[in-house]
mmCIF file as gemmi writes it, N, C-alpha and C atoms, coordinates in Angstrom:
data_model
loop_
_atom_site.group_PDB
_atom_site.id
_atom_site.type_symbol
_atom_site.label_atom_id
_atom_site.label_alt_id
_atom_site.label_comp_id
_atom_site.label_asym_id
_atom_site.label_entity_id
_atom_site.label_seq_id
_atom_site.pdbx_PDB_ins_code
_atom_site.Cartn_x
_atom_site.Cartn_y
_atom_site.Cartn_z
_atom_site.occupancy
_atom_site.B_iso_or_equiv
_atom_site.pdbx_formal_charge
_atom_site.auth_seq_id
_atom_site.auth_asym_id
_atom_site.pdbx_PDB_model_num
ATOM 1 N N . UNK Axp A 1 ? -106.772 -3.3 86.208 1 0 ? 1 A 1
ATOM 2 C CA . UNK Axp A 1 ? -106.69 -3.436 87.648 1 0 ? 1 A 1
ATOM 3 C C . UNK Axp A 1 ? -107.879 -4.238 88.133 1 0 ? 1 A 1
ATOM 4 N N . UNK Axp A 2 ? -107.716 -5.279 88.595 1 0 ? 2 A 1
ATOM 5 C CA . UNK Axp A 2 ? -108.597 -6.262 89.381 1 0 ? 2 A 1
ATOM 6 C C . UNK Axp A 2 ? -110.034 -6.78 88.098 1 0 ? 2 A 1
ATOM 7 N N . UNK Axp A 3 ? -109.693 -5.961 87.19 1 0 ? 3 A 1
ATOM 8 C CA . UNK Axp A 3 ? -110.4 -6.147 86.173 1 0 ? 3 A 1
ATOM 9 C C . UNK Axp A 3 ? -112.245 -5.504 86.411 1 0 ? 3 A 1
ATOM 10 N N . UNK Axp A 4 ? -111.445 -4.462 86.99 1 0 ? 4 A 1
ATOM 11 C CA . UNK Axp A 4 ? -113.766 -3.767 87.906 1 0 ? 4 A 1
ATOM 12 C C . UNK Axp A 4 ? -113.221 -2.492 87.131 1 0 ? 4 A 1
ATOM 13 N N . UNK Axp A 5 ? -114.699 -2.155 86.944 1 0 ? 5 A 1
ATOM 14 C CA . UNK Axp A 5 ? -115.213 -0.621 86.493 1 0 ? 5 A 1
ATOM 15 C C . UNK Axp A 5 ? -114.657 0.265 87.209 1 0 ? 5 A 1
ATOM 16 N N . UNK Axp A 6 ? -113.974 1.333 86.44 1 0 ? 6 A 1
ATOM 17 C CA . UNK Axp A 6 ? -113.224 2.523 87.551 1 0 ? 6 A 1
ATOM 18 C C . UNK Axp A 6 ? -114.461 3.35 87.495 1 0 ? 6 A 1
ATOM 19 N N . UNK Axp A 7 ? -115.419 3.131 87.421 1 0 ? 7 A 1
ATOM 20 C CA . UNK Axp A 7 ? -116.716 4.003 88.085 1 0 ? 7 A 1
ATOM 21 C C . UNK Axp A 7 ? -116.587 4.661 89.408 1 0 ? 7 A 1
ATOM 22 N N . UNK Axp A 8 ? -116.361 6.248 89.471 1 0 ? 8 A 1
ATOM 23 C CA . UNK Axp A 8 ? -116.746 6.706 90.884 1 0 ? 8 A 1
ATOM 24 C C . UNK Axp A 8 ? -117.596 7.568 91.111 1 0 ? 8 A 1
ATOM 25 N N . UNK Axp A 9 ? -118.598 7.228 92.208 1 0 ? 9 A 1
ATOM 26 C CA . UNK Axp A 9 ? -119.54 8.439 92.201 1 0 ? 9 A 1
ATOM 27 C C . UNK Axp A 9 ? -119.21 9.872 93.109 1 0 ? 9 A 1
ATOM 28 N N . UNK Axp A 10 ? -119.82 10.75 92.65 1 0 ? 10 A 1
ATOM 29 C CA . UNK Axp A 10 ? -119.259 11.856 93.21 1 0 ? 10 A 1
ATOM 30 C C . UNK Axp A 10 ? -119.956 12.198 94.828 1 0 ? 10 A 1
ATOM 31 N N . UNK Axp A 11 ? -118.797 12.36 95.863 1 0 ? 11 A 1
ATOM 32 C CA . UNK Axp A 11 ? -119.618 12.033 97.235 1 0 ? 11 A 1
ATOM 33 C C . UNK Axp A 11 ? -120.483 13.55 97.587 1 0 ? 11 A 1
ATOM 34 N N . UNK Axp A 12 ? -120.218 14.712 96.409 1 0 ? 12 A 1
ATOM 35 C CA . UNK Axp A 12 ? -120.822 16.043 96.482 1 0 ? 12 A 1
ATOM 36 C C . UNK Axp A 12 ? -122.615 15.779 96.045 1 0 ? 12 A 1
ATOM 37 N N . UNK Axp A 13 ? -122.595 15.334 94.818 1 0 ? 13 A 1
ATOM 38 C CA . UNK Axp A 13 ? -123.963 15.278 94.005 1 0 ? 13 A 1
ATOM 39 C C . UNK Axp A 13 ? -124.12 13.545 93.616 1 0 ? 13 A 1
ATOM 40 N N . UNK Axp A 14 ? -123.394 12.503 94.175 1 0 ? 14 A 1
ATOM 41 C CA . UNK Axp A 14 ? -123.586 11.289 93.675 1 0 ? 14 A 1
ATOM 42 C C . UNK Axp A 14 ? -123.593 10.969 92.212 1 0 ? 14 A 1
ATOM 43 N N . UNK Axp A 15 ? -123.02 12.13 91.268 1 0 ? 15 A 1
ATOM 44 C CA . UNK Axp A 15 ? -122.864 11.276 90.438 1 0 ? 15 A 1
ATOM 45 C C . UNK Axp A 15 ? -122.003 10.683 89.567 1 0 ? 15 A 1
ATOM 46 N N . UNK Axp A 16 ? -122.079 9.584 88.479 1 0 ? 16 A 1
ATOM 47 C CA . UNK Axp A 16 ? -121.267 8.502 87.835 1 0 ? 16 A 1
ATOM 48 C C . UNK Axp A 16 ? -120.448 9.533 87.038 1 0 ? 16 A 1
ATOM 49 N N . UNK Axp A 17 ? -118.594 9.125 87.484 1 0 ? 17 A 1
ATOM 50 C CA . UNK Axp A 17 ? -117.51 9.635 87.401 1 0 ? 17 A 1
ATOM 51 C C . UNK Axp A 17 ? -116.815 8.129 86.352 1 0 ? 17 A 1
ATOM 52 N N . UNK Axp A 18 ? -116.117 8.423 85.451 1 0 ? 18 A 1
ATOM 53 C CA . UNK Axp A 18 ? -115.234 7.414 85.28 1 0 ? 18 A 1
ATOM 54 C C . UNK Axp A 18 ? -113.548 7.976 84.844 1 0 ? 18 A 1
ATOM 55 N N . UNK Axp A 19 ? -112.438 7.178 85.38 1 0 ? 19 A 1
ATOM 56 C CA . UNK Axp A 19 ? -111.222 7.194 84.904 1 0 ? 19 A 1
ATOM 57 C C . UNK Axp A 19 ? -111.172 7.266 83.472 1 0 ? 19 A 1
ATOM 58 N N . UNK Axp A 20 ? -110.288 7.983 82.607 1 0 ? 20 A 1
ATOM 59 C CA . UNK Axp A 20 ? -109.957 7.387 81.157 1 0 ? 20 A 1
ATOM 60 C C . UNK Axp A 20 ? -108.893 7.942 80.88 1 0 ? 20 A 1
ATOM 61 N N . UNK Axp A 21 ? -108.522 6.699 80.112 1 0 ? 21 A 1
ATOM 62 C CA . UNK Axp A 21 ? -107.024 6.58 79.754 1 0 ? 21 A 1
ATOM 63 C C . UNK Axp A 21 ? -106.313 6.211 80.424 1 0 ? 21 A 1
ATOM 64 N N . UNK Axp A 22 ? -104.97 6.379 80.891 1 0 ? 22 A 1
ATOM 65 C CA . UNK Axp A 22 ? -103.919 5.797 81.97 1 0 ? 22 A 1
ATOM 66 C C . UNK Axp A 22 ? -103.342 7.222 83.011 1 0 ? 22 A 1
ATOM 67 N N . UNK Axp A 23 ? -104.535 6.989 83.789 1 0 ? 23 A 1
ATOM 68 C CA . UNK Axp A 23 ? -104.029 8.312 84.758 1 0 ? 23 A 1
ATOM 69 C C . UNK Axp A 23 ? -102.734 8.413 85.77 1 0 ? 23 A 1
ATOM 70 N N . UNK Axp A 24 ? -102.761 9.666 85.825 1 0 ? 24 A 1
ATOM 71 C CA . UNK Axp A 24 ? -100.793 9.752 86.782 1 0 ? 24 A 1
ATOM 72 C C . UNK Axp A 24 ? -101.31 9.638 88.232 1 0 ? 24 A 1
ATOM 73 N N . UNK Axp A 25 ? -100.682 9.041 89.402 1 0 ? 25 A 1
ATOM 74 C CA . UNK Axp A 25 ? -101.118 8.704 90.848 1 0 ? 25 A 1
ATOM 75 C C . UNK Axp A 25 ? -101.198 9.824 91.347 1 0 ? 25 A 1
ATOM 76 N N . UNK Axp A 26 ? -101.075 11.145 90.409 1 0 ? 26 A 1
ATOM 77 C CA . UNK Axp A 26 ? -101.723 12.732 91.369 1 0 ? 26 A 1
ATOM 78 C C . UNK Axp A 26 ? -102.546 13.158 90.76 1 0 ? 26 A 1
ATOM 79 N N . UNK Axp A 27 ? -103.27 12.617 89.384 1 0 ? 27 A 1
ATOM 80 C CA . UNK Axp A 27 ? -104.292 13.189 88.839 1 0 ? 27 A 1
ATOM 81 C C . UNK Axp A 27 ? -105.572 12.975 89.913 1 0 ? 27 A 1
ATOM 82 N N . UNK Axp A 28 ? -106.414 14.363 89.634 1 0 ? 28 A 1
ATOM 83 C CA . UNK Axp A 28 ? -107.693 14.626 90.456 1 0 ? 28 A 1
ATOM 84 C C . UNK Axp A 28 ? -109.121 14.045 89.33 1 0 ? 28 A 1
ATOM 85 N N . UNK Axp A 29 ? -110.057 13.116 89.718 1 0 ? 29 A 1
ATOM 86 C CA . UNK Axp A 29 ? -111.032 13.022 88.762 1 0 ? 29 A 1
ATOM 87 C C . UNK Axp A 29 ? -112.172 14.499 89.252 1 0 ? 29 A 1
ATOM 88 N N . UNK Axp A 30 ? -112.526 14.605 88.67 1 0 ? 30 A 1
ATOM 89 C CA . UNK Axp A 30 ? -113.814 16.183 88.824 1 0 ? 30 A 1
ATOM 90 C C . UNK Axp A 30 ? -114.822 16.132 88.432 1 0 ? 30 A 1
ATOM 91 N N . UNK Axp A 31 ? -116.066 15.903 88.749 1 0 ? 31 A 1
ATOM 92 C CA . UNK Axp A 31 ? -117.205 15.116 88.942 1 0 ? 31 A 1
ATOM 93 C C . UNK Axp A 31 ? -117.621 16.602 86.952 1 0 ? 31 A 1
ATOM 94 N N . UNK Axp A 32 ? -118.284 15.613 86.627 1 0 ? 32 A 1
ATOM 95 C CA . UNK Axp A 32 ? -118.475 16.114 85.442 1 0 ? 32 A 1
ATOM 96 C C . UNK Axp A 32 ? -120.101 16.535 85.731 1 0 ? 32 A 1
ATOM 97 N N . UNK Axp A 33 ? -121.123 16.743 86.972 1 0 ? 33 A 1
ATOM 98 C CA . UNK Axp A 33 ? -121.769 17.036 87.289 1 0 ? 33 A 1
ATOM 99 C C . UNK Axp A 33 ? -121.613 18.496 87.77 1 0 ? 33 A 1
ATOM 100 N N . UNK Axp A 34 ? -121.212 18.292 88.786 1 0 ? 34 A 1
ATOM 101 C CA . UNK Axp A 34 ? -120.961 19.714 89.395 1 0 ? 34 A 1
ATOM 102 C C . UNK Axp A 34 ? -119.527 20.468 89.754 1 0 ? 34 A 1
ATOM 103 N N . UNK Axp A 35 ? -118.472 19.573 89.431 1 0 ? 35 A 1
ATOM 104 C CA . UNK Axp A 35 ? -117.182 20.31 89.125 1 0 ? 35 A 1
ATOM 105 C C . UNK Axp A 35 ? -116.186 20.106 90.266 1 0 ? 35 A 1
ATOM 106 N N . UNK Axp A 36 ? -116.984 19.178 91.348 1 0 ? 36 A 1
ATOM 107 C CA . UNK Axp A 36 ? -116.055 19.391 92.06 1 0 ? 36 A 1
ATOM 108 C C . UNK Axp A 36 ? -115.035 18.469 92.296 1 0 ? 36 A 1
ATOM 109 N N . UNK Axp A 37 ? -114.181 18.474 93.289 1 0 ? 37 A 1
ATOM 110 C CA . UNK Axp A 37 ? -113.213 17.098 93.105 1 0 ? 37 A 1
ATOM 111 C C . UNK Axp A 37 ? -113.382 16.077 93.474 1 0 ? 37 A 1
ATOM 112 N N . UNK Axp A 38 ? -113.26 14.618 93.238 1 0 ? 38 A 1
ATOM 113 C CA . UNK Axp A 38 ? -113.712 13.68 93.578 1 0 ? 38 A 1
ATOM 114 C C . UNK Axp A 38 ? -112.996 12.761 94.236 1 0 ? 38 A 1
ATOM 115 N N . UNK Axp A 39 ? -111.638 12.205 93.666 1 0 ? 39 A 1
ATOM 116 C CA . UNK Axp A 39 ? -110.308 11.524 94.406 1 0 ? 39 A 1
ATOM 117 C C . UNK Axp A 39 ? -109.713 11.808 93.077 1 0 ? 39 A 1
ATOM 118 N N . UNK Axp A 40 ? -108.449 11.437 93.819 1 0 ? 40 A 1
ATOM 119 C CA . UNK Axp A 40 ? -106.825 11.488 93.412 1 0 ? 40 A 1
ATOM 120 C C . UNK Axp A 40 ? -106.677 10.088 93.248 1 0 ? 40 A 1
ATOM 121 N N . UNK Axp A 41 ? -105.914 9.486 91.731 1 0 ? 41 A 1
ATOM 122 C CA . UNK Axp A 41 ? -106.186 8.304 91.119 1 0 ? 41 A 1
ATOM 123 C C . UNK Axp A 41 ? -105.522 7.449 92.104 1 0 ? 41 A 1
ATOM 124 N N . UNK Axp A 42 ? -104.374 7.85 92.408 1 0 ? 42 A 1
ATOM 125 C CA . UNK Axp A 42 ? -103.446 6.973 93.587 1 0 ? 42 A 1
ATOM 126 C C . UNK Axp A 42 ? -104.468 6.776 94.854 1 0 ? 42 A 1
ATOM 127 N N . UNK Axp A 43 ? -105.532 7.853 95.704 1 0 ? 43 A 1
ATOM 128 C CA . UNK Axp A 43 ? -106.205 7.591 96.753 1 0 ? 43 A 1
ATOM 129 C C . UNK Axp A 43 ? -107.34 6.277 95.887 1 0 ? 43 A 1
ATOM 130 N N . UNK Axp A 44 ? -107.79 6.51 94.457 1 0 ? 44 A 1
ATOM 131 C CA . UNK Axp A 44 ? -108.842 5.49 93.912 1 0 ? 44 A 1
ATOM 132 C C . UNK Axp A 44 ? -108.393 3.986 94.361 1 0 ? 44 A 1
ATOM 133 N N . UNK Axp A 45 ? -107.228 3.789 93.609 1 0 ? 45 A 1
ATOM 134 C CA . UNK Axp A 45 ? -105.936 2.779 93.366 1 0 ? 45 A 1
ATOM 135 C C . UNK Axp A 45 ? -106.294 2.306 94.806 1 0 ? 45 A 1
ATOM 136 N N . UNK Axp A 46 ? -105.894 2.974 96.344 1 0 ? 46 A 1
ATOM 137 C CA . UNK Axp A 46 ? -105.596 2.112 97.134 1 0 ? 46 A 1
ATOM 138 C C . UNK Axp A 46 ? -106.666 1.63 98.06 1 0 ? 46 A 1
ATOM 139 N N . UNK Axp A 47 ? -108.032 2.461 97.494 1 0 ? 47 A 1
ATOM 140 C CA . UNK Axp A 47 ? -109.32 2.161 98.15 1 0 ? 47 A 1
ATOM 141 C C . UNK Axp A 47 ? -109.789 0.693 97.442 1 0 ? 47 A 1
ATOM 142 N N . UNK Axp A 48 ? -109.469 0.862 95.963 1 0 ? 48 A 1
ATOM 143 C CA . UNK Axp A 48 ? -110.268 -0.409 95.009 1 0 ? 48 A 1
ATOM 144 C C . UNK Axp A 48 ? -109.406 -1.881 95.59 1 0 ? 48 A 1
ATOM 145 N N . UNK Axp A 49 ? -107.846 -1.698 95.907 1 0 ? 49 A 1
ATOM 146 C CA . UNK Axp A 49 ? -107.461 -2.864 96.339 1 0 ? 49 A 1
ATOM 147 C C . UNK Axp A 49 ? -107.508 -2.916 97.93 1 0 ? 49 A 1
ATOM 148 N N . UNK Axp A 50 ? -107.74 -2.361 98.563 1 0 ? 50 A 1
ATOM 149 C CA . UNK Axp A 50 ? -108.339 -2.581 100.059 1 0 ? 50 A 1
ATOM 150 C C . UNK Axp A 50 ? -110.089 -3.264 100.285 1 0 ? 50 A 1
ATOM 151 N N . UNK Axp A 51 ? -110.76 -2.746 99.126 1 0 ? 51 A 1
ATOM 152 C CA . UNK Axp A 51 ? -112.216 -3.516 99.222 1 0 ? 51 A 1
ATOM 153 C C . UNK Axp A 51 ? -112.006 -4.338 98.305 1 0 ? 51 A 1
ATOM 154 N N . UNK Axp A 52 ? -110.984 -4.793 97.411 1 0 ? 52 A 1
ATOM 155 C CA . UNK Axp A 52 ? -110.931 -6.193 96.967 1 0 ? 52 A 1
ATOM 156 C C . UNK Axp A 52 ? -110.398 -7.267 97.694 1 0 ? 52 A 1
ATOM 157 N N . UNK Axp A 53 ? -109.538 -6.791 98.437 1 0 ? 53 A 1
ATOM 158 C CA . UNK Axp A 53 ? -108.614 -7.742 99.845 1 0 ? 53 A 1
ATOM 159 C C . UNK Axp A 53 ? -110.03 -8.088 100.43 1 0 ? 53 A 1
ATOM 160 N N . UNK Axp A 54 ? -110.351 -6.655 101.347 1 0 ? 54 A 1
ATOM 161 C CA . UNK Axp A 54 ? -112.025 -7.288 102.251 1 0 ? 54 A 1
ATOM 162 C C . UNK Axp A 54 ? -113.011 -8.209 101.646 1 0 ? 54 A 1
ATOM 163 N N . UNK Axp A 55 ? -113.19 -8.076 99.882 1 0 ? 55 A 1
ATOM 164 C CA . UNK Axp A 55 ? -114.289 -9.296 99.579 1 0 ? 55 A 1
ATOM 165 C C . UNK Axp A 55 ? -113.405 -10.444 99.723 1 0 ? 55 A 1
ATOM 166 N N . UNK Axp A 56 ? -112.344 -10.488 99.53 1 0 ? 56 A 1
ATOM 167 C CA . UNK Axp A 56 ? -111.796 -11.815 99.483 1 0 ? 56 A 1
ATOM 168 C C . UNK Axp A 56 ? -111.231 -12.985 100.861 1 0 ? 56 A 1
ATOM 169 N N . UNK Axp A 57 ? -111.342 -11.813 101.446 1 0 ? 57 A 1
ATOM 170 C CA . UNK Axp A 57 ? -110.71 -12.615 103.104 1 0 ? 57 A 1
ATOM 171 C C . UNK Axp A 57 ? -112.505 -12.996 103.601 1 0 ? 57 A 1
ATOM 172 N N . UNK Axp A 58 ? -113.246 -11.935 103.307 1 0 ? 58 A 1
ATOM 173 C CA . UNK Axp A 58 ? -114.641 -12.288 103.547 1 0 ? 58 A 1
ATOM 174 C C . UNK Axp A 58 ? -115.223 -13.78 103.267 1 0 ? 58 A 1
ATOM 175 N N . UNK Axp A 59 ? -115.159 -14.058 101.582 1 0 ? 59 A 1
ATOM 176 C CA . UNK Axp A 59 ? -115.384 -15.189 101.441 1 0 ? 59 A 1
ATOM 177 C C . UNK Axp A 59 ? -114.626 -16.285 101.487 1 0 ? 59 A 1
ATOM 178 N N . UNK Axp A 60 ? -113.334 -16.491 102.81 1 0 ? 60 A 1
ATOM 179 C CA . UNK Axp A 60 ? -113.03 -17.278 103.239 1 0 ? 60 A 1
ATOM 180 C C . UNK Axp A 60 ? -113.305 -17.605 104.25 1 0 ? 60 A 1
ATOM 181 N N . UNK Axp A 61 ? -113.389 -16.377 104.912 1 0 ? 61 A 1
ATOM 182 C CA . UNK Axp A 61 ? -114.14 -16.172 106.604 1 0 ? 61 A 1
ATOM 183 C C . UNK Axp A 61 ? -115.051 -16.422 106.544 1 0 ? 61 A 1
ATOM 184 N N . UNK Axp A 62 ? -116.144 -16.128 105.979 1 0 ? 62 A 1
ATOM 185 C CA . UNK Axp A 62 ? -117.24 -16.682 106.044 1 0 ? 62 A 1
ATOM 186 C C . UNK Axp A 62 ? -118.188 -17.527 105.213 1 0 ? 62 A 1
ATOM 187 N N . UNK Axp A 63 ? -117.705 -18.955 105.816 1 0 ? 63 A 1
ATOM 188 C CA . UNK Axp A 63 ? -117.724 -20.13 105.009 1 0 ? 63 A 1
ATOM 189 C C . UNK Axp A 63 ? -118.67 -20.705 105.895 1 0 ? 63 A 1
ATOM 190 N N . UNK Axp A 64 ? -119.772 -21.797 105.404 1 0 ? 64 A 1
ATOM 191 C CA . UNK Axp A 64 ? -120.695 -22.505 105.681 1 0 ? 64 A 1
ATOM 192 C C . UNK Axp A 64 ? -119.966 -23.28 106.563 1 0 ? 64 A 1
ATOM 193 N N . UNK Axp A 65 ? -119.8 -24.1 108.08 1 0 ? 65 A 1
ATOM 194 C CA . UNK Axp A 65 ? -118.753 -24.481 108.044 1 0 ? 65 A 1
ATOM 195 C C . UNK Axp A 65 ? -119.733 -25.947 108.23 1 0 ? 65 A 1
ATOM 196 N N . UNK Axp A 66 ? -121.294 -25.968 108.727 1 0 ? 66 A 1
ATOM 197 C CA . UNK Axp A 66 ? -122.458 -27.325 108.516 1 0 ? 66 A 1
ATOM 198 C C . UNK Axp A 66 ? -121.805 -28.123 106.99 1 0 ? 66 A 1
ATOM 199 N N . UNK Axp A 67 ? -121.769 -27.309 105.897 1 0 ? 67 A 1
ATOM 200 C CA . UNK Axp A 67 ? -121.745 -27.539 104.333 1 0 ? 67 A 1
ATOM 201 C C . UNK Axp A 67 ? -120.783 -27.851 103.911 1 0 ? 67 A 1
ATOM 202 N N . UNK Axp A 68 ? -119.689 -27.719 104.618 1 0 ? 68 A 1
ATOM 203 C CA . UNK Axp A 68 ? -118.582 -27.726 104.381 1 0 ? 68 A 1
ATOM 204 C C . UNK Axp A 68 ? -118.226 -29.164 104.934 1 0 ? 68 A 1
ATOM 205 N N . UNK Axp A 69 ? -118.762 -29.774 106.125 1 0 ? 69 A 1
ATOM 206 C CA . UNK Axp A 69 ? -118.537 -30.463 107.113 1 0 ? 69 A 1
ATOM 207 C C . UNK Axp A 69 ? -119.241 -31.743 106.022 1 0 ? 69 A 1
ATOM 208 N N . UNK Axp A 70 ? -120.542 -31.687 105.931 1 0 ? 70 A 1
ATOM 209 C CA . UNK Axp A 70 ? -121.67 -32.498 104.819 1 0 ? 70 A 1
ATOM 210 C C . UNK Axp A 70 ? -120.799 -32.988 104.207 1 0 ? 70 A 1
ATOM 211 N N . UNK Axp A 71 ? -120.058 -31.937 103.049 1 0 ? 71 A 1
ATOM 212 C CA . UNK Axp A 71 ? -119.64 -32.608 102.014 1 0 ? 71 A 1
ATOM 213 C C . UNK Axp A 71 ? -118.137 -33.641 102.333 1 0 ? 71 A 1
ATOM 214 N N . UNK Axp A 72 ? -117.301 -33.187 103.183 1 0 ? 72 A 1
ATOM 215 C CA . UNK Axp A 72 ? -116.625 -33.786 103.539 1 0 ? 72 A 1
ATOM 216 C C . UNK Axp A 72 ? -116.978 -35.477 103.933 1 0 ? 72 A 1
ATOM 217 N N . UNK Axp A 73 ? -117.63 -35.048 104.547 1 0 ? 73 A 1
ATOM 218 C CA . UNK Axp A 73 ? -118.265 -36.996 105.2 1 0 ? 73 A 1
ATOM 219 C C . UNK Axp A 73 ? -118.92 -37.552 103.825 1 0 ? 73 A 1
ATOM 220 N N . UNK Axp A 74 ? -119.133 -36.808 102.732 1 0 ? 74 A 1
ATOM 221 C CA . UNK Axp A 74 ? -120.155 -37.656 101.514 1 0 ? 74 A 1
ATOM 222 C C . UNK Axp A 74 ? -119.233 -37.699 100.786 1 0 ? 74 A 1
ATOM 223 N N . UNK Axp A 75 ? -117.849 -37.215 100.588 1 0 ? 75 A 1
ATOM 224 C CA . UNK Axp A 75 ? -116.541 -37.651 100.068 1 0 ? 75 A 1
ATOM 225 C C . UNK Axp A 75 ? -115.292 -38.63 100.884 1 0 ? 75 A 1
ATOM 226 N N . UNK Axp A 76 ? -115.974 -38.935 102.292 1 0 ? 76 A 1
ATOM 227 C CA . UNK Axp A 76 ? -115.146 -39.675 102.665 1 0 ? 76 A 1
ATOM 228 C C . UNK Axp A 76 ? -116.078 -41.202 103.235 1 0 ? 76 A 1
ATOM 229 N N . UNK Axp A 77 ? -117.102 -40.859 102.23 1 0 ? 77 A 1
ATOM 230 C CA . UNK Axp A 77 ? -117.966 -41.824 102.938 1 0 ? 77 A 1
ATOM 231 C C . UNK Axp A 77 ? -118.102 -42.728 101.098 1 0 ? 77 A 1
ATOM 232 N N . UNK Axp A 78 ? -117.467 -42.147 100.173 1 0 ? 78 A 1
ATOM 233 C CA . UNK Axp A 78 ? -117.604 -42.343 98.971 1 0 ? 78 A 1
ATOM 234 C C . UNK Axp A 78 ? -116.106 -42.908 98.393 1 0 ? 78 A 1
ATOM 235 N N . UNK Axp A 79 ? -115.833 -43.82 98.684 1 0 ? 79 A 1
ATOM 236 C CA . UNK Axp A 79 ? -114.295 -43.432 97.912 1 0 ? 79 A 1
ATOM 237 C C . UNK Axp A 79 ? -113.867 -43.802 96.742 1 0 ? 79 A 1
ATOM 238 N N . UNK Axp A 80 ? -114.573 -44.393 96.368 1 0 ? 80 A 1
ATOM 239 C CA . UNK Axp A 80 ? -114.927 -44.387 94.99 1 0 ? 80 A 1
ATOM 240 C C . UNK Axp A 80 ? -114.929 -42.791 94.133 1 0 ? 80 A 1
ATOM 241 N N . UNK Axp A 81 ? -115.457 -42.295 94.445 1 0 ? 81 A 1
ATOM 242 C CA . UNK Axp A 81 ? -115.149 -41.029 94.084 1 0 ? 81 A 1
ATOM 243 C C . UNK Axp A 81 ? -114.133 -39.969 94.284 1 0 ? 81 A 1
ATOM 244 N N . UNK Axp A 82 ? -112.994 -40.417 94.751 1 0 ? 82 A 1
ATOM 245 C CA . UNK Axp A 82 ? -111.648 -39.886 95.568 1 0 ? 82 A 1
ATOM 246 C C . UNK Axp A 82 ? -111.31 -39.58 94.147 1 0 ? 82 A 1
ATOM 247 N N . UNK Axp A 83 ? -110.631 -38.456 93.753 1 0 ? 83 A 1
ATOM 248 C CA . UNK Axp A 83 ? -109.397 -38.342 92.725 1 0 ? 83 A 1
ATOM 249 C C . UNK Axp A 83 ? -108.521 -39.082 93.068 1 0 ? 83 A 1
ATOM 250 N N . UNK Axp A 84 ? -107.953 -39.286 91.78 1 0 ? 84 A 1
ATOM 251 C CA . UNK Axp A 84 ? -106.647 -40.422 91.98 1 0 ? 84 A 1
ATOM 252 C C . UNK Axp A 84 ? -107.339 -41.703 92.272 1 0 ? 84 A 1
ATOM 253 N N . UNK Axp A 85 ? -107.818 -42.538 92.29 1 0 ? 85 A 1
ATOM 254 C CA . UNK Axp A 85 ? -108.795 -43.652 92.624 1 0 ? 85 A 1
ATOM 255 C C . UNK Axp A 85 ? -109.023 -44.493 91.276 1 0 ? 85 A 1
């Protein structure tokens, strides 16, 4: 999945939780610290692809748009360097 660490920390004692194996969307992880429950693999599942959506709309949204502008005029000021050329 998205290819990231199923690392979760426990929000009781903070500490490092991991998935293993191929869990069922009602399994509970249980903090191997202090026992208690941590999420339900299906609640993991839809948090990890909701903050992968947010990094990704992020780094479209927020784009240099000076740098962006630069390079444009030093590729259209170049055409010699055009692909296809």
């Amino acid at each position: 999945m998205f290819q990231r660490t199923r690392k979760v920390a426990c929000p009781h004692c903070h500490g490092a939780n991991f998935w293993h194996g191929n869990p069922r969307p009602t399994d509970v992880l249980r903090c191997r610290y202090c026992d208690a429950d941590v999420i339900r693999y299906d609640e993991y599942v839809e948090q990890a692809a909701r903050h992968e959506a947010e990094r990704l709309i992020a780094e479209f949204v927020e784009t240099d748009v000076s740098r962006d502008l630069a390079h444009l005029k030093a590729v259209l000021a170049a055409p010699e360097q055009r692909p296809g050329q």
